[in-house]
C-alpha positions as a Python dict, from the first residue, in 0.01 Angstrom:
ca = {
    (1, 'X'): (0, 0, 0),
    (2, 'X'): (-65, -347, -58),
    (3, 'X'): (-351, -393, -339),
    (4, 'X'): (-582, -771, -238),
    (5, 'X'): (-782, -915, -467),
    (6, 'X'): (-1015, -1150, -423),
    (7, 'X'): (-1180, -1415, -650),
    (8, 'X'): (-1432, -1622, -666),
    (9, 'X'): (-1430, -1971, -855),
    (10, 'X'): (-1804, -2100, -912),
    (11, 'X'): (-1769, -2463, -1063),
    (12, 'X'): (-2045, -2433, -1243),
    (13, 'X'): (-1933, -2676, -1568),
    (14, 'X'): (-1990, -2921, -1349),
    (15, 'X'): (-2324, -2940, -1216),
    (16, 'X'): (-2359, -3033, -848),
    (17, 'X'): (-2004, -2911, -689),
    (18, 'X'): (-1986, -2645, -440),
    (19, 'X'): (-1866, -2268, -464),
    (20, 'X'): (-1510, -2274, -428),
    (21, 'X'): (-1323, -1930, -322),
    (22, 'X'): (-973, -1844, -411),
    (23, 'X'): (-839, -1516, -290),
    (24, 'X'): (-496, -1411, -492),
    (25, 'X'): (-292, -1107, -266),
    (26, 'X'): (-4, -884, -495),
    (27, 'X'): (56, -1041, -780),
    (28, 'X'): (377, -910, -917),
    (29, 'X'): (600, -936, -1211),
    (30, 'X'): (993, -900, -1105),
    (31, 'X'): (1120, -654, -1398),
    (32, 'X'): (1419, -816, -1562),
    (33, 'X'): (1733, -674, -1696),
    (34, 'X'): (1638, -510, -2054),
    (35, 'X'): (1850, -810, -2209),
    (36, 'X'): (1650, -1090, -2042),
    (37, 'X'): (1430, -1288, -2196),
    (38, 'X'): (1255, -1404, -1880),
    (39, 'X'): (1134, -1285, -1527),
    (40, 'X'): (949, -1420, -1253),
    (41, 'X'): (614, -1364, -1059),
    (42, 'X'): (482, -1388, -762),
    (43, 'X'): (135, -1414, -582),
    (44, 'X'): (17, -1564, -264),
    (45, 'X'): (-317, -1762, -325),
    (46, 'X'): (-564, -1856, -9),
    (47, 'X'): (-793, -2128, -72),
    (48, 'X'): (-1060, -2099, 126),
    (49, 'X'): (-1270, -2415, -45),
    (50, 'X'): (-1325, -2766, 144),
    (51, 'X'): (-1175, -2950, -200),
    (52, 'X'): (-797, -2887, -336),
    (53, 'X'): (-773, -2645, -588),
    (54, 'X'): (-491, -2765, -900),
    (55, 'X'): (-299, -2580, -1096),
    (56, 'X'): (-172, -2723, -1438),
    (57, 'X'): (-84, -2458, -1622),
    (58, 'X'): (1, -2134, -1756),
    (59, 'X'): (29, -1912, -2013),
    (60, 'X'): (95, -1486, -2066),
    (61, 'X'): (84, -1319, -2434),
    (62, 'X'): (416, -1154, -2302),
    (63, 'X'): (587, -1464, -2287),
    (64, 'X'): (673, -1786, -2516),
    (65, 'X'): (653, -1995, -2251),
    (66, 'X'): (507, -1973, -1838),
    (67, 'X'): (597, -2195, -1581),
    (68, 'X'): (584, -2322, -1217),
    (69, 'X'): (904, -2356, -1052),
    (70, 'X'): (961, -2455, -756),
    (71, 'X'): (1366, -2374, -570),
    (72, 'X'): (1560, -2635, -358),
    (73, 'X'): (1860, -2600, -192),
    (74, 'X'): (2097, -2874, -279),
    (75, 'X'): (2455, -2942, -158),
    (76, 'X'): (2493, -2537, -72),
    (77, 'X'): (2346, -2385, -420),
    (78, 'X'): (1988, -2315, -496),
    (79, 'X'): (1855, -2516, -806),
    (80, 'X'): (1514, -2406, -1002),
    (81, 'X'): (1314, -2712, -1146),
    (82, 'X'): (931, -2674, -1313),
    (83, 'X'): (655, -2815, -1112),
    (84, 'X'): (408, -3041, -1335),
    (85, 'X'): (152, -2910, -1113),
    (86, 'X'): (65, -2731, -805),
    (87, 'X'): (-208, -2792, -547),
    (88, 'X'): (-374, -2516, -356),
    (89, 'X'): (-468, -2721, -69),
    (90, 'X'): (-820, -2665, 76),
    (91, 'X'): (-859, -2409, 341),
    (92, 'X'): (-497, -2375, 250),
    (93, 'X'): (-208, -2158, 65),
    (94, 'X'): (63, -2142, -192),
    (95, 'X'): (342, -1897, -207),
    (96, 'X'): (493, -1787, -517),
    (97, 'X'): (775, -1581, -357),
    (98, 'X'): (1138, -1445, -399),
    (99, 'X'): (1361, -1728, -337),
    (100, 'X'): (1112, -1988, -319),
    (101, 'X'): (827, -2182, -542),
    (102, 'X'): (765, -1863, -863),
    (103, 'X'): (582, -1844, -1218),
    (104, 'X'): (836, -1811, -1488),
    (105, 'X'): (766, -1624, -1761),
    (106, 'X'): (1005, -1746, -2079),
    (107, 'X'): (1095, -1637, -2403),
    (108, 'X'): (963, -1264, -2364),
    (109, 'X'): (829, -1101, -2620),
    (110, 'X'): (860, -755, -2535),
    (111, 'X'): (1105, -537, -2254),
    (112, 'X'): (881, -528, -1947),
    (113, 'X'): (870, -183, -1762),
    (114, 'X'): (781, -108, -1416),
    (115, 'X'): (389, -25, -1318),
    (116, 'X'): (315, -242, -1675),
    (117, 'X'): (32, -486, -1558),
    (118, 'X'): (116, -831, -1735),
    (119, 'X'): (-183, -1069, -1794),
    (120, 'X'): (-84, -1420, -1661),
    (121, 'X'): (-380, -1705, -1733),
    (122, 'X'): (-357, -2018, -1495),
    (123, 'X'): (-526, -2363, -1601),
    (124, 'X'): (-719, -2496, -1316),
    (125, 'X'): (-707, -2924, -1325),
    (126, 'X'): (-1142, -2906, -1340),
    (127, 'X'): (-1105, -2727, -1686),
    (128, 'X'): (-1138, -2344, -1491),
    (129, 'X'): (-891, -2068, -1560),
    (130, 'X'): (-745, -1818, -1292),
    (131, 'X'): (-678, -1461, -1456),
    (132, 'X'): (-393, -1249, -1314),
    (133, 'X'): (-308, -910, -1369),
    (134, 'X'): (62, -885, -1234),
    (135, 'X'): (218, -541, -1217),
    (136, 'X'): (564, -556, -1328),
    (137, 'X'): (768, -437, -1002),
    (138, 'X'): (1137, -294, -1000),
    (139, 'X'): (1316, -478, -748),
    (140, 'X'): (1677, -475, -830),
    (141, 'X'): (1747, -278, -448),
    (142, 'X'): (1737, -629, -319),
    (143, 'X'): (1890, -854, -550),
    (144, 'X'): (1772, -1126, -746),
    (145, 'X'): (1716, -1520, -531),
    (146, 'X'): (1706, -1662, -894),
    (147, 'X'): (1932, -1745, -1104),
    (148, 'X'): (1739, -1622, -1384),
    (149, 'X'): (1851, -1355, -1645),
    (150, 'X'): (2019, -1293, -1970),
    (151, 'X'): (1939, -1465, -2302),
    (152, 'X'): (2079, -1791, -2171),
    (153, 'X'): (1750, -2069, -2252),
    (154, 'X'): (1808, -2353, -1937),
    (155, 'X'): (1980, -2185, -1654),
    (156, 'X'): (1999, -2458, -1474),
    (157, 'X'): (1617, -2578, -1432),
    (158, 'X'): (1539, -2923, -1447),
    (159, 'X'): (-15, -639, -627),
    (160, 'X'): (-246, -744, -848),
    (161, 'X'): (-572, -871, -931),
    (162, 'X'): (-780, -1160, -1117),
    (163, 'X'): (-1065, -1337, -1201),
    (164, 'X'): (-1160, -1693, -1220),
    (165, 'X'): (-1362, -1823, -1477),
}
């Protein structure tokens, strides 16, 4: 069964702006491989707010390195570029998904296993953080979208639960 989680942002570094809500729903970590050095998650978040909600960054002790990316399809093949940033839009939602926009985790430190919860931190543009608790998910029955796997640094890039804070 699918696990929700909701969260609640309260902008309260900055005096005067209203409560704004974010609800994340299954947060999951694809398990790579054992030789891969990266994976990718997913998470759908609802932003229930009346202001856009920004994503700049990311970060997991599992990983050197986390990332948007976002997957176009271009002249027949499917190419995986980072995304500077990503906007939650108000009363909105972003998809990371399975052949579509993800969070790359690079450079892992450590073979993930399946039901390990990862912790994945996401810098908010206001100075907030978004903390994720992804639970690494074997899904190798339906093939891998992305083109990511084995030690190879480039490859061609150009249900869980949180809390905001």
């Amino acid at each position: 069964m699918k696990r929700f989680a909701f969260l609640l942002l309260t902008l309260s570094l900055i005096p005067g702006l209203a409560q704004a809500q974010l609800m994340a729903d299954g947060a999951v970590v694809r398990m790579p491989p054992p030789v891969a050095d990266t994976a990718a998650g997913y998470v759908t978040l609802n932003n229930h707010s009346d202001k856009d909600v920004v994503l700049v960054d990311a970060s997991s002790p599992v990983a050197d390195s986390t990332e948007f990316h976002g997957s176009t399809m271009m002249d027949g093949m499917m190419h995986m570029n980072e995304m500077e940033e990503v906007v939650v839009p108000a009363h909105g939602k972003v998809e990371f998904g399975p052949g579509g926009n993800h969070i790359m985790l690079i450079g892992l430190r450590q073979e993930l296993e399946a039901g390990q919860m990862v912790p994945i931190t996401v810098k908010l543009s206001d100075g907030g953080t978004l903390a994720l608790e992804a639970k690494v998910k074997d899904m190798r029955g339906g093939g891998s979208k992305h083109g990511h796997g084995g030690k190879a640094k480039g490859m061609g890039h150009g249900q869980g639960h949180g809390a905001m804070h």
